[in-house]
One Martini backbone bead per residue (centre of mass of N, CA, C, O) as a GRO file, in nm:
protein
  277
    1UNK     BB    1  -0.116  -0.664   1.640
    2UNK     BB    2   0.091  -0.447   1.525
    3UNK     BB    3   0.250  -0.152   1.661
    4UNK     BB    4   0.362   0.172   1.528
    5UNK     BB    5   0.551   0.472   1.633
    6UNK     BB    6   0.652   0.689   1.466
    7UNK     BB    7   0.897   0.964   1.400
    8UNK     BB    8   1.039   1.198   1.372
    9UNK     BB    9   1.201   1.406   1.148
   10UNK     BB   10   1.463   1.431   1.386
   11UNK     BB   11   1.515   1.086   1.480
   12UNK     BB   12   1.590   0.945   1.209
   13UNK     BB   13   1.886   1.083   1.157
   14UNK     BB   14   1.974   0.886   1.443
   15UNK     BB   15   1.927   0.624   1.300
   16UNK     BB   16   1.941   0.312   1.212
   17UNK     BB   17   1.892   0.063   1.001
   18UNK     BB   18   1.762  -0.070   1.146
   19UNK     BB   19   1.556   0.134   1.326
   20UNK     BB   20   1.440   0.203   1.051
   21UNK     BB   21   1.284  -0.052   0.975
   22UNK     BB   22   1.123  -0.110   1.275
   23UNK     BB   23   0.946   0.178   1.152
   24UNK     BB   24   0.901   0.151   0.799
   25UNK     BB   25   0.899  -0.170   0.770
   26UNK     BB   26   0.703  -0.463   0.621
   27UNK     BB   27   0.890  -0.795   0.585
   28UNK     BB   28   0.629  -0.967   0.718
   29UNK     BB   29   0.302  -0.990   0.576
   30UNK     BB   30   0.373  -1.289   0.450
   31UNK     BB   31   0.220  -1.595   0.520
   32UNK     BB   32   0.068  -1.874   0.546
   33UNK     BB   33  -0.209  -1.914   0.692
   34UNK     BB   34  -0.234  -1.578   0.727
   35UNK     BB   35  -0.289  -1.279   0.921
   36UNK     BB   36  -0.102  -0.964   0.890
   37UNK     BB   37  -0.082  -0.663   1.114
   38UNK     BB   38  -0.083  -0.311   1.130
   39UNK     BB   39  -0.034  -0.036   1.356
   40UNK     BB   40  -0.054   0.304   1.253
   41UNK     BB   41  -0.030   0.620   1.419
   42UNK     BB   42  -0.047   0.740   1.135
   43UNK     BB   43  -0.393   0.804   1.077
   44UNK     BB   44  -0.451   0.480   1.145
   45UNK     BB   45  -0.340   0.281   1.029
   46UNK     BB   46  -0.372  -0.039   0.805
   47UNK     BB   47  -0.195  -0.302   0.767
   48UNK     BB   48  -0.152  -0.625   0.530
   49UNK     BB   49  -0.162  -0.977   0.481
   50UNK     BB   50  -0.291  -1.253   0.301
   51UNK     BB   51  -0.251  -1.621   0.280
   52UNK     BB   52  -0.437  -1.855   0.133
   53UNK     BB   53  -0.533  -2.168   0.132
   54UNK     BB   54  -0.687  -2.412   0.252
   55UNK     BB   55  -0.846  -2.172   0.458
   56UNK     BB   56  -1.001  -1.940   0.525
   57UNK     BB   57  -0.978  -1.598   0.621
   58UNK     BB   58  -1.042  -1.396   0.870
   59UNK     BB   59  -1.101  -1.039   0.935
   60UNK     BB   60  -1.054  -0.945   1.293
   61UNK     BB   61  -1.103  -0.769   1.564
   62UNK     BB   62  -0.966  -0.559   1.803
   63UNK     BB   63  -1.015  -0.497   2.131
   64UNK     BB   64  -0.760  -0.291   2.170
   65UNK     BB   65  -0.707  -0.137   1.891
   66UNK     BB   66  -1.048  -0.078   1.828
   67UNK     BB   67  -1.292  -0.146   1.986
   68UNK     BB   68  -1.471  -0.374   1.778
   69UNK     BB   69  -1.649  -0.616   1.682
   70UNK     BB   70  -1.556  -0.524   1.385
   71UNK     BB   71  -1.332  -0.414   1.158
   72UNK     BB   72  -1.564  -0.211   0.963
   73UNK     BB   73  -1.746  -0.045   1.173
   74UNK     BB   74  -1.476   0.217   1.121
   75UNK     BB   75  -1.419   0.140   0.856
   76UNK     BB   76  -1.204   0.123   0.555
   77UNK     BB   77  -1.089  -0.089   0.249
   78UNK     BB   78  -0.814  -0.182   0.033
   79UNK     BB   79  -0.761  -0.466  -0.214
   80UNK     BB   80  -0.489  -0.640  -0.339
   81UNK     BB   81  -0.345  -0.889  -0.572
   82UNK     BB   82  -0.074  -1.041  -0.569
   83UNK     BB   83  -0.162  -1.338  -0.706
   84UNK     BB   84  -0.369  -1.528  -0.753
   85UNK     BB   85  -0.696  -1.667  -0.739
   86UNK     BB   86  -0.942  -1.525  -0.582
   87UNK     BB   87  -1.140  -1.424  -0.258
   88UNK     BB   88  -1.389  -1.201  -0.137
   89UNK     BB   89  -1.599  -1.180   0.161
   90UNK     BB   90  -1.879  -0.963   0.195
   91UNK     BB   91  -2.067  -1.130   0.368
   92UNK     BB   92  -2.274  -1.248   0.059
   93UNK     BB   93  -2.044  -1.149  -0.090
   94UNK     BB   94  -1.857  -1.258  -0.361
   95UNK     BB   95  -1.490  -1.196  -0.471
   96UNK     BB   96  -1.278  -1.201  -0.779
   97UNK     BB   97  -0.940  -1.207  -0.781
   98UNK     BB   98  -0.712  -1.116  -0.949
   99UNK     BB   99  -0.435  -0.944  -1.093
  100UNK     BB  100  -0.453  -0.632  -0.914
  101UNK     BB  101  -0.671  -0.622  -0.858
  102UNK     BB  102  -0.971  -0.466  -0.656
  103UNK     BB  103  -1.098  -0.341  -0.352
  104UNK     BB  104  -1.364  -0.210  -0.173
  105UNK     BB  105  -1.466  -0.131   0.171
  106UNK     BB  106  -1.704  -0.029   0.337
  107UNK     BB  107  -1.831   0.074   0.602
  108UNK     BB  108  -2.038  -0.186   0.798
  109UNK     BB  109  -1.852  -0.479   0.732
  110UNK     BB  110  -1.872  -0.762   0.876
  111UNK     BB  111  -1.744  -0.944   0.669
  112UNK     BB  112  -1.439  -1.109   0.639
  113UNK     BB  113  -1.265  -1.309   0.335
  114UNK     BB  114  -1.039  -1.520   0.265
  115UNK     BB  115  -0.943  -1.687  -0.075
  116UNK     BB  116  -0.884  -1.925  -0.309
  117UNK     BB  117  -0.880  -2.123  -0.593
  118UNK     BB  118  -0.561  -2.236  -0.564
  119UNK     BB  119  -0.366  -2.331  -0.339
  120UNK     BB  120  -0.111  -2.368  -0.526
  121UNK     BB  121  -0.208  -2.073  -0.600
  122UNK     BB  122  -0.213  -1.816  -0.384
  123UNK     BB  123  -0.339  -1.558  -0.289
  124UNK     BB  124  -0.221  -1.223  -0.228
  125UNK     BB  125  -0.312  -0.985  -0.005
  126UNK     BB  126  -0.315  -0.633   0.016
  127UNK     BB  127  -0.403  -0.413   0.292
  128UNK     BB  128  -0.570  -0.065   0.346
  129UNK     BB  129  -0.675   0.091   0.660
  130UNK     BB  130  -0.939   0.367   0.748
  131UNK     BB  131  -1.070   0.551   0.892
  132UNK     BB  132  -1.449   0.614   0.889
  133UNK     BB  133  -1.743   0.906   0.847
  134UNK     BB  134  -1.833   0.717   0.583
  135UNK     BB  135  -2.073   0.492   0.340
  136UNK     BB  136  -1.937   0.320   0.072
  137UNK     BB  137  -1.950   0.135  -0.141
  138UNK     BB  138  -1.892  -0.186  -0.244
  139UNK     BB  139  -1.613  -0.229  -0.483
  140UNK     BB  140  -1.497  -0.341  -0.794
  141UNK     BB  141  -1.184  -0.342  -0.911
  142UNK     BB  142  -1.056  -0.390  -1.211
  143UNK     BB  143  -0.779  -0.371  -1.371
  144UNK     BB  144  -0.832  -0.297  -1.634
  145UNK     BB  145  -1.047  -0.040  -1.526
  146UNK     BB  146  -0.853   0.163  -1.469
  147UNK     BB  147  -0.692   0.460  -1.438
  148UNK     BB  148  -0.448   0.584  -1.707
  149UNK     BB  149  -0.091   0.702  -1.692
  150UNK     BB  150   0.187   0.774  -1.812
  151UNK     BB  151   0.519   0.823  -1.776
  152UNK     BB  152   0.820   0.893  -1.872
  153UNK     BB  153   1.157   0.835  -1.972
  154UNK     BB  154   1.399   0.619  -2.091
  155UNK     BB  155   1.630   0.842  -2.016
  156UNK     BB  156   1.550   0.800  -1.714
  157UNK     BB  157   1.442   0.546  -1.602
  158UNK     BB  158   1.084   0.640  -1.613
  159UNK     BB  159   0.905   0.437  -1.756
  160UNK     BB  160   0.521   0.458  -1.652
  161UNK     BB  161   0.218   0.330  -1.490
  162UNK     BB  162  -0.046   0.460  -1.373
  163UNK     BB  163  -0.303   0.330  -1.165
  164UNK     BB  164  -0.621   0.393  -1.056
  165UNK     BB  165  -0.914   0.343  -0.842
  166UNK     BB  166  -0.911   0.508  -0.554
  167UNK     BB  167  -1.080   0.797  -0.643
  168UNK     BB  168  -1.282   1.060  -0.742
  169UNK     BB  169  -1.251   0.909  -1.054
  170UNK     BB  170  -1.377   0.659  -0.912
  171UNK     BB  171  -1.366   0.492  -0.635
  172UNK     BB  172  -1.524   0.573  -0.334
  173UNK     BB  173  -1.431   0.760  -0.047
  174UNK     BB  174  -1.338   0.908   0.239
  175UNK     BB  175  -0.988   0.853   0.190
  176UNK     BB  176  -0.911   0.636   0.034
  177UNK     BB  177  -0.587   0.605  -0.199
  178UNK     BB  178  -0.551   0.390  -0.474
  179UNK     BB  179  -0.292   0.231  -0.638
  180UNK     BB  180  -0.088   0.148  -0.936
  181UNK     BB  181   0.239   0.043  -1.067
  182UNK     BB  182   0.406   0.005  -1.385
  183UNK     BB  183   0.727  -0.089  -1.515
  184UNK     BB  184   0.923  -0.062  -1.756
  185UNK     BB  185   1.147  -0.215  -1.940
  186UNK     BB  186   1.463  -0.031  -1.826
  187UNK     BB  187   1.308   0.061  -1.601
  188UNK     BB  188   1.346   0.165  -1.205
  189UNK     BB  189   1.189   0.454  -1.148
  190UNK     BB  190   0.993   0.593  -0.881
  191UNK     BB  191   0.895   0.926  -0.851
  192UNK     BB  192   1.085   1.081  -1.052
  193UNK     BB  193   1.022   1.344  -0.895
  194UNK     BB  194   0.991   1.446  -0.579
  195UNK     BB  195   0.751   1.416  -0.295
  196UNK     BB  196   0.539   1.592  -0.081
  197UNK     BB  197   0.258   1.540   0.157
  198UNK     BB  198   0.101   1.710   0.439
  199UNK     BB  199  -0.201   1.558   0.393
  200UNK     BB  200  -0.059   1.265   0.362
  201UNK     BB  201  -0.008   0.941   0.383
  202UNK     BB  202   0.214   0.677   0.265
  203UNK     BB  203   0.218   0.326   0.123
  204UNK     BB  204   0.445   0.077   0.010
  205UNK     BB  205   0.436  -0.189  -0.231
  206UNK     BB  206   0.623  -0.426  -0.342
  207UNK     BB  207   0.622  -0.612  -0.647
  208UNK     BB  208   0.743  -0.845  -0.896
  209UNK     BB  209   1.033  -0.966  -0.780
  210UNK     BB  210   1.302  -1.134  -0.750
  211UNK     BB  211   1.542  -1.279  -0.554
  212UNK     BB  212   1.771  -1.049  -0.703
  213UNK     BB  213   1.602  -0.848  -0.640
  214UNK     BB  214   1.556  -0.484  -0.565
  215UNK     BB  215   1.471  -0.156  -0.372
  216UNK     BB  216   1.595   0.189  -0.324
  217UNK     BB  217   1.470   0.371  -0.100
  218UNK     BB  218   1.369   0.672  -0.037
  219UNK     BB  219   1.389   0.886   0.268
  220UNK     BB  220   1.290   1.174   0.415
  221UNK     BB  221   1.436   1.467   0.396
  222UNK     BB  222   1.564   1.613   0.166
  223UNK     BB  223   1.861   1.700   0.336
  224UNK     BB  224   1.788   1.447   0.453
  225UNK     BB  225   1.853   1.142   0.327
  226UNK     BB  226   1.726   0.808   0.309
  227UNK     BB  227   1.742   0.442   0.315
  228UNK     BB  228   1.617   0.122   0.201
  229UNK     BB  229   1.587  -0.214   0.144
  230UNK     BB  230   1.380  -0.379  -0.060
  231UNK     BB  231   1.153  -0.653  -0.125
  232UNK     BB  232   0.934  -0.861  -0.215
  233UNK     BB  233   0.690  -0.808  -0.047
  234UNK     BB  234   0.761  -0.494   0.077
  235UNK     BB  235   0.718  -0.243   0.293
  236UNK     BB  236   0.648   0.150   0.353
  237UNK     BB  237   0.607   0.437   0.574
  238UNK     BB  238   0.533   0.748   0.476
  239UNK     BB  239   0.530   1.066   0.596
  240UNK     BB  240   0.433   1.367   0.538
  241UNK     BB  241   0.756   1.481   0.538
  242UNK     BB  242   0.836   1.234   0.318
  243UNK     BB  243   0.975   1.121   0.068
  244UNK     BB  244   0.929   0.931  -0.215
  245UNK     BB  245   1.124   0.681  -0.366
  246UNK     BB  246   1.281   0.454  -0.627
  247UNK     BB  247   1.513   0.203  -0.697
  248UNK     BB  248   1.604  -0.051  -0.914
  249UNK     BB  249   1.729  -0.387  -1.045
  250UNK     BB  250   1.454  -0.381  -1.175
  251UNK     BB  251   1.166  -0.364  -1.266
  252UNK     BB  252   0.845  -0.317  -1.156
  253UNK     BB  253   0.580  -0.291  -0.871
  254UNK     BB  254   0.363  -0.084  -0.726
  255UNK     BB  255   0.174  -0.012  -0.414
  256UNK     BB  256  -0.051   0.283  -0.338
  257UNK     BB  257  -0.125   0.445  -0.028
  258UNK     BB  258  -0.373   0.696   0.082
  259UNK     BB  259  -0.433   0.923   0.365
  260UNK     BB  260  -0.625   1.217   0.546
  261UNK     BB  261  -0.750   1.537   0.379
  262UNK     BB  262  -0.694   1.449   0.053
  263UNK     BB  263  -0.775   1.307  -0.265
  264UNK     BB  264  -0.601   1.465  -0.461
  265UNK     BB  265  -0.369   1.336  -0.612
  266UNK     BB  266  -0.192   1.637  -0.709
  267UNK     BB  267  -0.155   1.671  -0.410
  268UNK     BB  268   0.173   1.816  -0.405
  269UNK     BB  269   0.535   1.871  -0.290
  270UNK     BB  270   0.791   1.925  -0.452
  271UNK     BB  271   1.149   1.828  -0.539
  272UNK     BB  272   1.423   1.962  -0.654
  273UNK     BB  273   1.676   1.775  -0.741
  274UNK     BB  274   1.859   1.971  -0.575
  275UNK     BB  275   1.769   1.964  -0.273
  276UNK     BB  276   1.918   1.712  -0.256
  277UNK     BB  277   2.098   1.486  -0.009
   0.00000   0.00000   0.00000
């Protein structure tokens, strides 16, 4: 498990692009019959992907950075699909994911394992735990059932659909919030207007993009922000002090995910037009 001490918002602006990546960006998290995780000092997050073929992947405890028997034995765990079709067995139930599906893995589950149900065609997990101090339920939340909502107009180019998952108004969960986003064919931008949460941080994984398409991620305080280029299944970790938006060459989708203080969607402090620089 790599370990993340992220910078502070002041240090950020004196960094280089090497730098800002070894601090901010995951772009290595995908890779065949491995399970890889990071674990992020800013509210113990915990970030990984895991691509099963020929053998399930079991999801294990480190006793150095978490000091428990099993993963999920004080965490709770969200899950998304984002390859071919897979399995998820948590102790004796096994769940299956298609695309974009999510599952909830609530704290107390002893056992986690990843398959895939075709090696030629395998599953890719990309999951992102945190600390829980309550057992909610482990939920499957297939994509067609999210809630969802347009935002966005072609003339902006950010005409968007976000579905919700894991939220007060869907699966329950002690801290974590996630759900995933695709850009409509033509749009770009996604969440701009940007916004600020300084009750929860929040990690995005871009994914969808082929291997000629890109997205220029904007991170960092309003009035000095930075970039970095992000590229298929490949994540960034936003701090509660930084905006989060970016533009791609072309539509695609991203998978958001925030701990914290608050589950209300809605809390965010907006960043006008204006103040950017």
């Amino acid at each position: 498990m790599e370990v993340r001490h992220l910078p502070n918002q002041d240090a950020y602006q004196r960094m280089t692009t090497e730098e800002l990546r070894r601090s901010y960006v995951a772009d290595q998290l995908f890779a065949d019959d491995a399970i890889s995780t990071i674990y992020i000092d800013a509210d113990r997050a915990i970030i990984g992907g895991a691509i099963p073929t020929a053998q399930p992947l079991q999801l294990l405890a480190t006793k150095k950075e978490l000091a428990a028997e099993y993963f999920a034995e004080r965490r709770e765990i969200g899950i998304v699909n984002i390859g071919g079709d897979g399995v998820v067995r948590t102790d004796d139930t096994h769940h299956t994911l298609k695309l974009k599906d999510m599952l909830y893995i609530g704290r107390g589950v002893k056992e986690i394992e990843f398959s895939s149900v075709n090696a030629k065609e395998p599953a890719a997990f990309f999951f992102i735990s945190f600390p829980a101090h309550a057992a909610f339920p482990t939920t499957m939340l297939p994509a067609a059932s999210a809630e969802k909502v347009t935002l966005g107009t072609p003339e902006q180019a950010n005409r968007r659909t976000i579905a919700k998952y894991i939220h007060p108004g869907g699966a329950k969960s002690c801290q974590l919030v996630m759900g995933l986003t695709d850009l409509e064919q033509g749009s770009v931008w996604n969440t701009m207007p940007p916004h600020t949460h300084l009750r929860r941080m929040e990690v995005y994984l871009y994914f969808g993009l082929d291997p000629d398409s890109l997205v220029v991620h904007l991170m960092g305080q309003p009035d000095h922000s930075r970039s970095v280029i992000l590229r298929n299944r490949q994540a960034v970790i936003s701090p509660v002090w930084s905006i989060h938006c970016g533009a791609g060459t072309r539509n695609y989708s991203f998978i958001w995910a925030m701990g914290g203080e608050n589950q209300e969607f809605t809390d965010m402090d907006p960043v006008g037009m204006q103040e950017l620089l």
